[in-house]
C-alpha positions in Angstrom: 42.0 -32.9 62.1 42.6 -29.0 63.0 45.7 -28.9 64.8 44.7 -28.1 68.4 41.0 -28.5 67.4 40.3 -31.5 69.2 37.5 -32.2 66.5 37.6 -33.7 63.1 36.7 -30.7 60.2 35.6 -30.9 56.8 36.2 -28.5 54.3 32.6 -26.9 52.5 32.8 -24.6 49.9 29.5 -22.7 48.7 28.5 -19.7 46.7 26.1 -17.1 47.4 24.2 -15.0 45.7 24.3 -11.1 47.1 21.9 -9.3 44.8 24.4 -8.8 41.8 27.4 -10.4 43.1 28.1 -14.1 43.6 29.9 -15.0 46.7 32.2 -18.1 46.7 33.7 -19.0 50.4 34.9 -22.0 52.2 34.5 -23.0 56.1 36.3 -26.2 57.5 33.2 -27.5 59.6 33.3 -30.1 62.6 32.0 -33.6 61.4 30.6 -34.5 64.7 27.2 -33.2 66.9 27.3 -30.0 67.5 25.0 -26.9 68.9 24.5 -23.9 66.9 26.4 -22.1 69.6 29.7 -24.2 68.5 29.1 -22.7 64.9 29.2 -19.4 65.8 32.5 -19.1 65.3 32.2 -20.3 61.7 29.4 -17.9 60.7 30.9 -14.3 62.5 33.9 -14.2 60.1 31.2 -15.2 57.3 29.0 -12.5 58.4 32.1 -10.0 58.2 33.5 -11.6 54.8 29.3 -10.5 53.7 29.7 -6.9 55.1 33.1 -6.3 53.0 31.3 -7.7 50.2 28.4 -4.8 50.8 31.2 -1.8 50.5 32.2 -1.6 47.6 29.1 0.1 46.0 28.5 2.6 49.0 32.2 3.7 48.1 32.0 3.8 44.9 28.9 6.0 45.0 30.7 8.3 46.9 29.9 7.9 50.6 32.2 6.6 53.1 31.9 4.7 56.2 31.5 6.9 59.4 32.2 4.2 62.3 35.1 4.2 63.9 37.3 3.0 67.0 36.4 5.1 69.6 32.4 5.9 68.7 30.8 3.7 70.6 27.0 5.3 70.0 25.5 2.5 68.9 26.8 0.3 71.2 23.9 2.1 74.2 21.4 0.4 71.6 19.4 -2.7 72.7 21.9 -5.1 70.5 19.6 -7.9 69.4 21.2 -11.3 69.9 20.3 -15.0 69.2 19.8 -17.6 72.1 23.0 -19.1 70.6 25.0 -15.9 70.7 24.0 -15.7 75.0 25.2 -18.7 75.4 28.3 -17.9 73.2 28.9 -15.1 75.2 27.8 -16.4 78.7 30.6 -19.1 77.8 33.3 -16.2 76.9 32.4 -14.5 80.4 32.8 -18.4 82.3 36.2 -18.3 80.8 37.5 -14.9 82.2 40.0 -14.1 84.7 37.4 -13.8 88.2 38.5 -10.6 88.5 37.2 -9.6 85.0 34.2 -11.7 85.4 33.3 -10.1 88.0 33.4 -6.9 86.2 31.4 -7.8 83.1 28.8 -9.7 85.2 28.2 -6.2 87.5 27.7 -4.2 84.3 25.2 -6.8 83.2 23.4 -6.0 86.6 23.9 -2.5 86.7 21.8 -2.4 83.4 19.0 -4.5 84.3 18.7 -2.8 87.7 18.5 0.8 85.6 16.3 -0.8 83.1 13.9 -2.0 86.5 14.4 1.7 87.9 12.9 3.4 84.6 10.2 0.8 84.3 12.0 -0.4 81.0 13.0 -3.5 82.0 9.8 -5.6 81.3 8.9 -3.8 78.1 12.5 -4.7 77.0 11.9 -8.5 77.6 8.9 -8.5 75.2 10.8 -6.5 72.5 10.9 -9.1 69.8 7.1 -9.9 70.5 6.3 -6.2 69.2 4.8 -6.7 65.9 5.1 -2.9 65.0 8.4 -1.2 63.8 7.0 2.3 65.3 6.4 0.3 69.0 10.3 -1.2 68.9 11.3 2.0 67.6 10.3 3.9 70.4 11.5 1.4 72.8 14.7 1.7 71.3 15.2 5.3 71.8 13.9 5.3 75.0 16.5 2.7 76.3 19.2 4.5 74.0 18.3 7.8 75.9 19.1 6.2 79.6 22.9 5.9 77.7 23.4 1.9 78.9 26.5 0.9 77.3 26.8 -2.6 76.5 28.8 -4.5 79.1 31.6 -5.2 76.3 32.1 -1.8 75.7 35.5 -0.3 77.2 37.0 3.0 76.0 33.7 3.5 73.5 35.4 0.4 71.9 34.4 -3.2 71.5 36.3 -5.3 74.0 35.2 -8.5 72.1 35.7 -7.5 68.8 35.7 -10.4 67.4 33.5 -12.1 69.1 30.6 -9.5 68.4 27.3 -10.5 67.8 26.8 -10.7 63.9 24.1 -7.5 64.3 26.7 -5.5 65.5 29.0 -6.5 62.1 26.0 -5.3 60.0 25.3 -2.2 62.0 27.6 0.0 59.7 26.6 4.1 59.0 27.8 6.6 56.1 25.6 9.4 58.1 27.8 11.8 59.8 28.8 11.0 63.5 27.1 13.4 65.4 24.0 12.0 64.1 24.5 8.7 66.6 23.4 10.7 69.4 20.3 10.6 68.1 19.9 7.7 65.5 16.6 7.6 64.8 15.6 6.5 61.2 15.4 9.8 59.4 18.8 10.8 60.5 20.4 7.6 60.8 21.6 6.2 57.1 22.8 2.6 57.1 24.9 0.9 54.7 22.5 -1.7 53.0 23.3 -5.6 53.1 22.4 -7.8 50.7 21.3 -10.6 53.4 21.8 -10.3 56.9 23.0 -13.3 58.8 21.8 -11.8 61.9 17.9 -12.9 60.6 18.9 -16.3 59.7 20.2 -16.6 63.1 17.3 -15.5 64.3 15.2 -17.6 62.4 17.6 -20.6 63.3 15.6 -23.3 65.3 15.9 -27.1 65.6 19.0 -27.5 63.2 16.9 -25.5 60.8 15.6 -21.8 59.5 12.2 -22.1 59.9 9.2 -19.6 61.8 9.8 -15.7 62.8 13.0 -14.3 64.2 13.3 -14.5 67.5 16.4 -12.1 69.3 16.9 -10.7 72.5 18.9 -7.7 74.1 21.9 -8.2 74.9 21.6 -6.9 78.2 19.2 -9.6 79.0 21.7 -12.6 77.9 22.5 -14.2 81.2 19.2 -13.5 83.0 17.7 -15.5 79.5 20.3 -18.2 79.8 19.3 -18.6 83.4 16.0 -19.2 82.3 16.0 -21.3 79.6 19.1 -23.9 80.6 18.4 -26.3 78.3 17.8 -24.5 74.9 20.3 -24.5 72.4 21.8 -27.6 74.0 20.3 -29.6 71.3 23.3 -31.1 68.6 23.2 -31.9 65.3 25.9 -33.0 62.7 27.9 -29.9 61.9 28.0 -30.4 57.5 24.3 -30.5 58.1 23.7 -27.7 60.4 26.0 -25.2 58.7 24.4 -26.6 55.0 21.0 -25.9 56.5 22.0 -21.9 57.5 23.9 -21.4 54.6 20.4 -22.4 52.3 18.7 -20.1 54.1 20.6 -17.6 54.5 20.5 -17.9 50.6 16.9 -17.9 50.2 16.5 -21.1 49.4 13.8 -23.3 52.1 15.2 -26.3 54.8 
């Protein structure tokens, strides 16, 4: 048992394979049912361990990492987020001092009612149904141009750090600064990953990675919650749900 846990944990190790480099790692996992919300908290430090492991080569070549505390550019993107990370993060909000509920939830408002005004709104709930890069792209800068900060965001800085959806760990630039007020491919160069957990996530349905990603802004996270109750309520056993990401994360089919 974890101290303070209140569940039983298993240690896993595992190895991955990142292009080159072979990643060993370890996770203590909960023995009993759980949803793929409840291993969130397993996979964000694994998806941050995976970035790290990513550096090395775009230092060694030379370039060097332009984000920073305090740029908070890209987060006035449409974040994409798994149905597991909303209710992750509709869970973090239910645990807040009212007060700072209260705050977070109007900045979740005030960005849907802009998105409404600018006729945004409904295009923005059928983003991940756009089959063409060119047609999100677009969308993407024209929500990026109304300047909607993410309803985390405090100080241009991450008030949930490390918490953050595993897109936004992955979202890493060496192009110069002042190019985020405009990040549009050509300008915009990102540090390559050798897998993204973010997709698996995606991918992630009944216990297993299987079908096309699926995501959702961030903005939209408790309206989608609202809607769909009962999704991502569904539990399996956690060594078999975290073996089942971590295969296809690797490549390898569930």
């Amino acid at each position: 048992m974890d101290e303070g846990s209140g569940a039983e944990r298993v240690l896993v190790r595992f190895r991955l394979k990142l292009g080159e480099q072979r990643f060993d790692a370890e996770a203590r996992v909960p023995t009993g049912p759980i949803r793929v919300a409840d291993l969130l908290p397993l996979l964000q430090p694994l998806s941050s361990a995976i970035v790290d492991a990513a550096l090395p080569p775009v230092e060694e070549g030379g370039r060097a990492i332009s984000c920073r505390a305090g740029c908070g550019a890209c987060c006035r993107q449409p974040v994409p987020i798994a149905g597991s990370e909303a209710v992750m993060l509709l869970e973090l909000i239910a645990g807040l001092p009212e007060q700072r509920r209260r705050e977070i939830e109007a900045r979740f408002d005030a960005a849907l009612e802009r998105l409404e005004r600018h006729s945004l709104l409904e295009r923005l709930r059928a983003l991940s149904q756009l089959e063409e890069a060119e047609q999100r792209q677009r969308l993407a800068q024209e929500y990026f141009r109304l300047g909607i900060a993410c309803p985390f965001l405090e100080h241009e800085s991450c008030s949930i750090h490390e918490r953050r959806p595993l897109a936004c760990r992955e979202y890493l630039v060496t192009s110069a600064a002042s190019c985020c007020a405009d990040p549009t491919p050509d300008r915009i160069d990102m540090v390559p990953m050798p897998v993204r957990p973010s997709i698996t996530l995606f991918r992630f349905d009944g216990g297993r990675v299987a079908g096309p990603a699926r995501s959702l802004a961030l903005v939209l996270a408790r309206e989608w919650c609202a809607a769909h109750p009962a999704v991502g309520e569904e539990r399996f056993p956690g060594p078999q749900l975290f073996e089942s990401f971590v295969r296809g994360l690797s490549g390898v089919s569930t």
